[in-house]
N, C-alpha and C positions, 0 to 999 in steps of 0.2 A: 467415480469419474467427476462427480459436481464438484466435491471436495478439493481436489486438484484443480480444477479449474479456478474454482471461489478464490482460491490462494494466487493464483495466477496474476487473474485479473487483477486483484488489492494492489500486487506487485507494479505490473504494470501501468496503473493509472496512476499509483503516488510519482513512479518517476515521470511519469508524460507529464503532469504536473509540474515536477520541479524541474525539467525540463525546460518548460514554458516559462517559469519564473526564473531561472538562469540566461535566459534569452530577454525575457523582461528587464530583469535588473544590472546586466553583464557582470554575472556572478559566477559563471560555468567554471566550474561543475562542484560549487560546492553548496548551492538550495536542491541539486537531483541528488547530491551524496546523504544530503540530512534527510531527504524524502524515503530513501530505501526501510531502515529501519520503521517509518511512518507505516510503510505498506505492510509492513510483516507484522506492525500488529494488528493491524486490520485485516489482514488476511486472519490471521489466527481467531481473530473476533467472531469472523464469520465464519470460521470453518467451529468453530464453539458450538455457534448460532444452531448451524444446519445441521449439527451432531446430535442437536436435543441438548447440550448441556448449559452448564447456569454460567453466564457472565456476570460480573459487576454492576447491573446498573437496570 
């Protein structure tokens, strides 16, 4: 259930994010389209993270 959720959230915050910078810079909707992919790999980072496994760095 963490694991889902870990993913979730990443998801969730890069777009609230880019979001906010589309709104910032009246760029809608293409700093929350470049964000999505952001989030997925932070999601996966973390779902790495909390799996026990090795990431890069």
């Amino acid at each position: 259930m963490r694991l889902g959720v870990e993913m979730v959230a990443a998801m969730v915050i890069a777009v609230v994010i880019g979001w906010g910078l589309d709104k910032l810079f009246h760029t809608s909707p293409w700093l929350m389209i470049l964000m999505v992919p952001v989030g997925m790999v932070a999601g996966l980072r973390n779902l790495l993270r909390a799996s026990g496994g090795k990431t890069g760095g």
